[in-house]
C-alpha positions as CSV (number, residue, x, y, z in Angstrom):
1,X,-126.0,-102.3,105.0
2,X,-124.2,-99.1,103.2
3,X,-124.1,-97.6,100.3
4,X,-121.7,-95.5,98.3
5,X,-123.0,-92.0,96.9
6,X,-120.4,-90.3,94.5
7,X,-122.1,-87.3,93.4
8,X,-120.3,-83.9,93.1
9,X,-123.5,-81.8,92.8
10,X,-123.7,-80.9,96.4
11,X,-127.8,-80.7,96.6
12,X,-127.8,-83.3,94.5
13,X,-125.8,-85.8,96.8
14,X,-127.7,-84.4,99.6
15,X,-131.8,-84.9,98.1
16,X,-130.3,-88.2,96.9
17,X,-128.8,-89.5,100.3
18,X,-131.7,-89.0,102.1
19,X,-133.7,-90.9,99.6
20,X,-131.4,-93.7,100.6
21,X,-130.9,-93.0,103.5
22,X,-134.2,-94.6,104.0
23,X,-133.2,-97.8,103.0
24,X,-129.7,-98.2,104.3
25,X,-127.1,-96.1,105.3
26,X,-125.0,-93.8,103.4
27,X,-121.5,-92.4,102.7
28,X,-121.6,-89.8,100.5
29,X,-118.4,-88.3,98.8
30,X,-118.3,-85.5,96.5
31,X,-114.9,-86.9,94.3
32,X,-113.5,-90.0,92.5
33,X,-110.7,-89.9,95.1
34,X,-112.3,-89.8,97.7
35,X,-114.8,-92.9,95.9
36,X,-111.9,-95.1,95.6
37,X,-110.5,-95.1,98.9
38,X,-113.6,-95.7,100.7
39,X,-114.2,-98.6,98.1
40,X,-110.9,-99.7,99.4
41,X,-111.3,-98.8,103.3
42,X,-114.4,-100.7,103.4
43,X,-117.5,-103.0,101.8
44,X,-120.5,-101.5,100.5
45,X,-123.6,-103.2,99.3
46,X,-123.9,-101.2,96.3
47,X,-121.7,-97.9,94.9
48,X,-123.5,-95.2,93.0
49,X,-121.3,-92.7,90.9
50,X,-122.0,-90.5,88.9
51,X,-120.5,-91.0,85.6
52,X,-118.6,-87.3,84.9
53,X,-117.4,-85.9,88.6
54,X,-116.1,-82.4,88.7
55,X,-113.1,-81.1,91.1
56,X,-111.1,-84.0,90.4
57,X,-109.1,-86.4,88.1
58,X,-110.8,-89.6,88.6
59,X,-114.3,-90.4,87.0
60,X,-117.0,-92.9,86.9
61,X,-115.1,-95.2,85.1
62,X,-112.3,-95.2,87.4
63,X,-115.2,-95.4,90.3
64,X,-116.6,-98.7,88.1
65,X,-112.8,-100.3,88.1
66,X,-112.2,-99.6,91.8
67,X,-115.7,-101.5,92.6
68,X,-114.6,-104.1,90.4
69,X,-111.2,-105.0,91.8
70,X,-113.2,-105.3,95.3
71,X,-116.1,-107.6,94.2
72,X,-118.7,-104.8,94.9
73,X,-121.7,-103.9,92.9
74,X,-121.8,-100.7,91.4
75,X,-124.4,-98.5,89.3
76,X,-123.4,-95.5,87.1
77,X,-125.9,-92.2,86.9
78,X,-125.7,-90.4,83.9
79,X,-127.5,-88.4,81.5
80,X,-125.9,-89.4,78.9
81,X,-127.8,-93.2,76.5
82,X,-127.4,-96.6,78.0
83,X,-124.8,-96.9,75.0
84,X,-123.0,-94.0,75.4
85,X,-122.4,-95.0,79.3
86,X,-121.5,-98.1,78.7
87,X,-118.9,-97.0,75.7
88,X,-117.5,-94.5,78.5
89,X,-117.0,-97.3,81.5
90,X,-115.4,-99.5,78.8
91,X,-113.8,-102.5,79.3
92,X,-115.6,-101.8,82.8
93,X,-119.0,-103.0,82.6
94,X,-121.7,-101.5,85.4
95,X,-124.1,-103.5,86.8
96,X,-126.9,-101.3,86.6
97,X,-127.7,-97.4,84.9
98,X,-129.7,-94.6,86.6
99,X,-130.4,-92.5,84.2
100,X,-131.3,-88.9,84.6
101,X,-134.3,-87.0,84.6
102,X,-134.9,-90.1,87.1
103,X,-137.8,-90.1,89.8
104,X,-137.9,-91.1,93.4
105,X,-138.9,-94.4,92.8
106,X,-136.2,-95.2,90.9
107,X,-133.5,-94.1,93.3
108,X,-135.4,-96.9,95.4
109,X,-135.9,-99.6,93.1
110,X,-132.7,-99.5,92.4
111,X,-131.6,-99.7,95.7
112,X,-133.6,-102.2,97.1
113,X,-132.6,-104.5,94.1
114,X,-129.3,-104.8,95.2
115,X,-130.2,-104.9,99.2
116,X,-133.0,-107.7,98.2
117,X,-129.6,-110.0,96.5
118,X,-127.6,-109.5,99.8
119,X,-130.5,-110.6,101.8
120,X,-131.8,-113.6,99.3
121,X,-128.2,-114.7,99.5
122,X,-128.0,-114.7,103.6
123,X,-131.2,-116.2,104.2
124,X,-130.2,-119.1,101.8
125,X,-127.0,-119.3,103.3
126,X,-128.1,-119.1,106.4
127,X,-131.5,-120.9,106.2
128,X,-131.9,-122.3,102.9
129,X,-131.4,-126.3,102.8
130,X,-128.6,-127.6,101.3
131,X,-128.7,-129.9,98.0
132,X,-129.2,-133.5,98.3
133,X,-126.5,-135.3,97.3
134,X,-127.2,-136.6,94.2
135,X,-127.5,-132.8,92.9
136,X,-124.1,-132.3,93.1
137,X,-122.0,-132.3,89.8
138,X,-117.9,-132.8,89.6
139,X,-116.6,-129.3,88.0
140,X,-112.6,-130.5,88.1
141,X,-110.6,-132.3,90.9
142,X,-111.7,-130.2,93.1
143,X,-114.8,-128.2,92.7
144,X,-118.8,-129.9,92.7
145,X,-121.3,-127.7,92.0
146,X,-125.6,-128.0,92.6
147,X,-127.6,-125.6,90.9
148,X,-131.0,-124.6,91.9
149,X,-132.7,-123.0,89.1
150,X,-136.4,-122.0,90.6
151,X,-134.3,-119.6,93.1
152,X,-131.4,-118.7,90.8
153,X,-128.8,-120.0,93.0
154,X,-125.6,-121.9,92.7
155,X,-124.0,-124.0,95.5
156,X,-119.9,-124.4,94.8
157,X,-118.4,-127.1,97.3
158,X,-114.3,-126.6,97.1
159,X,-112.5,-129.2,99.1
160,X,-108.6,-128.0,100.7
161,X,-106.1,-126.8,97.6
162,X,-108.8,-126.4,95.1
163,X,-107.5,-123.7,92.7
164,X,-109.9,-123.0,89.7
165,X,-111.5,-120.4,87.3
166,X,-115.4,-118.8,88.3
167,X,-117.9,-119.7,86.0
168,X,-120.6,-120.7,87.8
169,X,-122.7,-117.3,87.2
170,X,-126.3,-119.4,87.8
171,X,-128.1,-116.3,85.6
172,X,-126.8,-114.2,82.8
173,X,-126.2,-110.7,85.4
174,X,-124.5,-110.3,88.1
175,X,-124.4,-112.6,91.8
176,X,-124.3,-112.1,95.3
177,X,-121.7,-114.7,96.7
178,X,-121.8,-115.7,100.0
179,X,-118.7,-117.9,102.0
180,X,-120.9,-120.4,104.4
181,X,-118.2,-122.1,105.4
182,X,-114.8,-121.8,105.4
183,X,-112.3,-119.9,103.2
184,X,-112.2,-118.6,100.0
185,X,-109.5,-116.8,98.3
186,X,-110.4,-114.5,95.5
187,X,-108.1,-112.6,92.9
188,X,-105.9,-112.0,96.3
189,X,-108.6,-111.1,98.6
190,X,-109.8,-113.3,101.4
191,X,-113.2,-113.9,102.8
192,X,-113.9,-116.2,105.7
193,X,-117.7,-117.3,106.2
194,X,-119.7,-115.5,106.3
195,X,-117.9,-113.2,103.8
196,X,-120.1,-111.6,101.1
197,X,-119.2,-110.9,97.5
198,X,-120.2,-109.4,94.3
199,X,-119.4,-110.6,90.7
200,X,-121.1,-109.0,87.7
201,X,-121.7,-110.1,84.7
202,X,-118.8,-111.6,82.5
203,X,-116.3,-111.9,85.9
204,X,-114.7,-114.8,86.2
205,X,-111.8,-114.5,88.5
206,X,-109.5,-117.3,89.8
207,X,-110.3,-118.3,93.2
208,X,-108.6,-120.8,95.7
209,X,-109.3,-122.5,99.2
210,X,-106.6,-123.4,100.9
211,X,-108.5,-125.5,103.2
212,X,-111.9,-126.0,101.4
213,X,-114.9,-124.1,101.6
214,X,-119.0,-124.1,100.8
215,X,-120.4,-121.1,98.4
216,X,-123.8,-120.1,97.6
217,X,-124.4,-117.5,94.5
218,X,-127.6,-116.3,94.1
219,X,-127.9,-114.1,90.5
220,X,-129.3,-110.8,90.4
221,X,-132.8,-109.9,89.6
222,X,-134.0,-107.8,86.8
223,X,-131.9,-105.3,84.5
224,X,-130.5,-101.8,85.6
């Protein structure tokens, strides 16, 4: 797994990246430029940006919206109030704060909560047993849907040319989607089992599967 470090504090970026580093590994960038075209190059677990990024003209917010349009989780550092951050990402909404003075251990909480969602969603894919059938629920023509409450999952069963809205969220933050099997077709991107995802909280893009597909969504843990 990989993370995203957008800090342009170079001993900063570097005391921070080796904290991480111990958990997964790490890209580290030192502009908004250069955050946005590795968000678009590749598929991080979880993108950390600071919110005001010197030596160029791209920011945290733009750093938020670029995570956004590519389903990947993202979590602003700033030492600026939760309310002021979250006035400055607007109508971007970060999935979780870090908020400085911080201390080592929350550099790893916070990223081990995202890392812990990747790998709850995997092993359920993966491992977990599917829901019986009388679990299932109709959502439309096309969609059925099986929720599992006591591990804050969401099963989404999509037979071929079902074309519908997300809102299957199965807790009030973000979720870890995972593609089990087929295809699924989201706001124009494409992800083939065992493609993972990210939706925060309030996303609900349109999705399609031109030949059906079976989703598990497993919500995140906790607040950020």
């Amino acid at each position: 797994m990989r993370v995203l470090l957008v800090e342009d504090d170079a001993s900063l970026r570097e005391g921070m990246g080796e904290l991480i580093s111990e958990l997964a590994q790490v890209h580290a960038v030192s502009t908004g430029e250069e955050a946005v075209a590795a968000i678009e190059a590749e598929r991080f677990v979880l993108v950390i940006s600071d919110l005001r990024i010197s030596g160029g003209e791209l920011g945290g917010r733009t750093v938020v919206e670029a995570a956004r349009k590519r389903h990947q989780a993202v979590a602003i550092v700033s030492a600026a109030t939760p309310d002021e951050v979250i006035q400055a990402v607007q109508p971007q909404v970060a999935d979780a704060m870090l908020l400085k003075p911080f201390q080592i251990d929350d550099i790893y909480a916070l990223v081990e909560r995202f890392i812990a969602l990747r790998q709850d969603v995997e092993q359920l894919a993966t491992q977990g047993q599917r829901p019986a059938a009388s679990a299932w629920a109709p959502q439309g023509v096309h969609v059925q849907s099986a929720r599992e409450d006591a591990l804050r999952a969401m099963w989404v069963s999509v037979t071929a040319g079902g074309d519908f809205g997300w809102t299957f969220h199965p807790t009030p933050s973000g979720v870890g989607v995972q593609v089990v099997e087929g295809v699924l077709e989201v706001d124009g991107m494409s992800y083939s089992a065992p493609g993972y995802f990210f939706l925060g909280a309030g996303q609900a893009p349109r999705m399609r599967s031109p030949e059906g597909c079976l989703v598990v969504a497993v919500g995140l843990k906790g607040q950020g």
